[in-house]
C-alpha positions in Angstrom: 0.0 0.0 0.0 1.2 3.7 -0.8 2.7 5.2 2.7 -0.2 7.8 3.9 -2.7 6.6 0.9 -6.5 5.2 2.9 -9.4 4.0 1.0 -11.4 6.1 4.0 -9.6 9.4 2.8 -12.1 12.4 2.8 -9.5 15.4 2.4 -11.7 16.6 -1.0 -15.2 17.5 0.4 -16.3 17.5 -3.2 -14.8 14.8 -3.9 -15.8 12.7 -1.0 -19.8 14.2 -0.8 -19.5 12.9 -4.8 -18.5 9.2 -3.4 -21.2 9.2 -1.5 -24.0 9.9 -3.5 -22.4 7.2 -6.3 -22.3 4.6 -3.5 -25.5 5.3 -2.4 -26.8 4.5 -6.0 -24.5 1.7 -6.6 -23.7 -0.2 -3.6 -21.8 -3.0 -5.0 -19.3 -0.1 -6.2 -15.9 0.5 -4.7 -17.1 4.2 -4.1 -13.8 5.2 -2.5 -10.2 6.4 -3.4 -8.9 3.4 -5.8 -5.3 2.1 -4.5 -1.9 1.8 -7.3 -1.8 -1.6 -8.6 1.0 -3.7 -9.6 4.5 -4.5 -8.8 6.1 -2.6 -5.8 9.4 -2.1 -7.3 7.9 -0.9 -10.7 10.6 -0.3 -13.9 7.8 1.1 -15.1 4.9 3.6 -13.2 1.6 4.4 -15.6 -0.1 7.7 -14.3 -3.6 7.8 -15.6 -5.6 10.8 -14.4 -8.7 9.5 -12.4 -10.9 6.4 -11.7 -13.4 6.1 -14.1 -17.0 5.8 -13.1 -18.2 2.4 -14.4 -14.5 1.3 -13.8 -11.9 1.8 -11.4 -14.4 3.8 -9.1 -16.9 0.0 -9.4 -13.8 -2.5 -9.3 -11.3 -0.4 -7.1 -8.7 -1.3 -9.4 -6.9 1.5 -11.8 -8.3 0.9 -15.7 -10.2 -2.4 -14.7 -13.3 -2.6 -15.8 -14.0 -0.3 -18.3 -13.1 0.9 -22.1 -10.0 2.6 -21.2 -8.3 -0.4 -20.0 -9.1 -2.5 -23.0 -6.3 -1.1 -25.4 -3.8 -0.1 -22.2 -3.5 -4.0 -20.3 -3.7 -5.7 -24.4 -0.7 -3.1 -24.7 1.2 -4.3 -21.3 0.3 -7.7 -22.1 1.9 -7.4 -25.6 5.3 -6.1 -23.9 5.2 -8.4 -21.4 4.4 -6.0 -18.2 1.0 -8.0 -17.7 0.2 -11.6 -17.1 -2.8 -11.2 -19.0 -4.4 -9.0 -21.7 -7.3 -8.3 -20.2 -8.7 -6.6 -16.5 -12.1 -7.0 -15.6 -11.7 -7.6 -11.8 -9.4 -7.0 -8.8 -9.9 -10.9 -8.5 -9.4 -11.9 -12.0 -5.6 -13.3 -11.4 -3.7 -10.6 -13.7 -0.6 -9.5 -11.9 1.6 -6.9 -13.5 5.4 -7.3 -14.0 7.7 -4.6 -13.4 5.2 -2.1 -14.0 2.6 -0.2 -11.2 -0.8 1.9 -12.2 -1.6 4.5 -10.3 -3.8 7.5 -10.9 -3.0 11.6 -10.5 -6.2 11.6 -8.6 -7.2 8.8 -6.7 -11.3 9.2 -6.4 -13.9 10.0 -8.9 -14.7 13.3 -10.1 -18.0 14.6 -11.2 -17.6 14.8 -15.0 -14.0 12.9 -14.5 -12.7 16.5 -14.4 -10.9 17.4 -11.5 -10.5 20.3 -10.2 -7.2 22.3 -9.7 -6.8 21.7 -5.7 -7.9 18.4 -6.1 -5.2 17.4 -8.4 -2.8 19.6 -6.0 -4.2 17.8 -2.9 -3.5 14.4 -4.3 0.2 15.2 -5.7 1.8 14.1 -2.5 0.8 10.6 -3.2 2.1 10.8 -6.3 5.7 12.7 -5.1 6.2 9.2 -2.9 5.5 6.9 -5.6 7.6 8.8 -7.8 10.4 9.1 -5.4 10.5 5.5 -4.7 11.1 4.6 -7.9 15.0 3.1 -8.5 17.3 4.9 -11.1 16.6 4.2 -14.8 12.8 3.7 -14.2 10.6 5.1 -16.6 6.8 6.9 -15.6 4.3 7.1 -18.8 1.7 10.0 -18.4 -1.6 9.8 -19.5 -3.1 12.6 -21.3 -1.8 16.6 -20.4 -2.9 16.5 -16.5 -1.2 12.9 -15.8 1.8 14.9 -17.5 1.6 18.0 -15.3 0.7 16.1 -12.1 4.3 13.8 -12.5 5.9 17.4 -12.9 4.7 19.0 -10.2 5.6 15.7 -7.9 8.6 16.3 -8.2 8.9 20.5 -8.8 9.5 21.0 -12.3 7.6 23.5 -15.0 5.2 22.2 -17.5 7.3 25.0 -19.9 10.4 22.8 -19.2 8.9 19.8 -20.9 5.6 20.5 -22.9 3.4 17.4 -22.9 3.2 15.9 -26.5 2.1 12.3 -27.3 5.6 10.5 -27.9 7.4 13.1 -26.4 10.1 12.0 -23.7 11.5 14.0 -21.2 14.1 13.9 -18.5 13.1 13.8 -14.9 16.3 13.4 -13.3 17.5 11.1 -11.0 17.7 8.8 -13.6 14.3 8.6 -14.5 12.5 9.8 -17.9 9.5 10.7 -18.1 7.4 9.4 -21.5 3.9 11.2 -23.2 1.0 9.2 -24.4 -2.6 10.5 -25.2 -5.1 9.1 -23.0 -6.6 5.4 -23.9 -9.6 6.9 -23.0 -12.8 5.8 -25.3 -13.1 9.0 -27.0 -9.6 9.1 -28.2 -9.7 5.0 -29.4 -12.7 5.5 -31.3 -12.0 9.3 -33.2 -8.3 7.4 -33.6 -7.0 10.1 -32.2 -4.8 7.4 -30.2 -4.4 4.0 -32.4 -3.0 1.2 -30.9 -0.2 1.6 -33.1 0.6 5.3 -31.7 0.0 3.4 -28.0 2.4 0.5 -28.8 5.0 3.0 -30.3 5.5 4.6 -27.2 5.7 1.2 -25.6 8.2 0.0 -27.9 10.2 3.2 -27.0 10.0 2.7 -23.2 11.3 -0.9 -23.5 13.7 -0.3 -25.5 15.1 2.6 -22.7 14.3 -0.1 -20.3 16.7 -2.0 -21.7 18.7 -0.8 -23.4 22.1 -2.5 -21.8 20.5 -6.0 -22.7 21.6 -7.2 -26.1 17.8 -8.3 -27.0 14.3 -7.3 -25.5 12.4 -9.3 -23.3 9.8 -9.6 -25.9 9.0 -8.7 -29.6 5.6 -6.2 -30.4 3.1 -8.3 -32.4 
């Protein structure tokens, strides 16, 4: 579990009061700040910006459950950094390998737009997951906010290193920081993000990963 993170946090009154009223209509939902998931010594940390209604926010698991996760854990799977290509359930067996999910946001936002304090509220979580990460790891942000969220974890300007999708950027300490649009469903279906674009940037990040192997740990399909 991520030092200082609780499923009971209420620090968002917004937030929190939003919770509520979803749990309330959907009991069987995890209604609650959604936990990382995955391996916890991650080459690799994916920063999505929030749980999504029908997903995360119902199965309490980042990108489970929804469209989002459909092209992002067949991508993982494909590089090998998922046991399976496919999450629909925290008990569904998938494990991650080498790689941790976590959200610049932790709870569900009305509209899944968060507001400014919100995302500034939950950027310690992030700072410590960040900071715990071992030299030559690389983070992959999500859309523009993931992006912005990672930089301001760690006190750098967005002007220092604009988000573009495929853009990479140095974090320091050793770790780079790489740009994806968001594999939400309205960037999927307008092909605004293919999974070709998706899997480029994977192929990138493996290759940094390692690049002091003489061959990859898999081949794209």
């Amino acid at each position: 579990m991520l030092p200082g993170f609780s499923t009971q946090c209420r620090q968002c009154t917004r937030l929190a009061a939003f919770l509520d009223e979803v749990k309330s209509q959907h009991p069987d939902y995890h209604a609650a700040p959604v936990p990382p998931f995955g391996d916890s010594r991650p080459r690799l940390l994916i920063v999505g910006l929030a749980p999504g209604m029908h997903g995360a926010n119902r199965t309490g698991r980042p990108f489970t459950g929804d469209h989002a996760g459909i092209l992002l854990y067949r991508t993982l799977h494909q590089f090998g950094f998922a046991t399976h290509p496919a999450s629909v359930s925290r008990d569904d067996g998938l494990t991650l390998v080498e790689c941790r999910i976590t959200n610049a946001v932790k709870c569900l936002p009305p509209q899944n737009k968060p507001e400014t304090a919100e995302i500034k509220r939950c950027n310690p979580y992030l700072t410590a997951e960040i900071e715990a990460l071992t030299e030559g790891a690389a983070v992959l942000a999500l859309g523009n906010i993931a992006h912005q969220s990672v930089l301001r974890a760690l006190g750098l300007r967005n002007r220092d290193a604009p988000f573009a999708h495929g853009a990479v950027h140095s974090l320091g300490r050793g770790l780079t920081l790489y740009d994806s649009y968001h594999c939400s469903r309205y960037n999927t279906q307008t092909r605004r993000l293919t999974a070709a674009m998706f899997a480029s940037v994977f192929a990138a990040i493996q290759r940094y990963l390692h690049r002091d192997s003489p061959c990859l740990t898999s081949t794209p399909e």
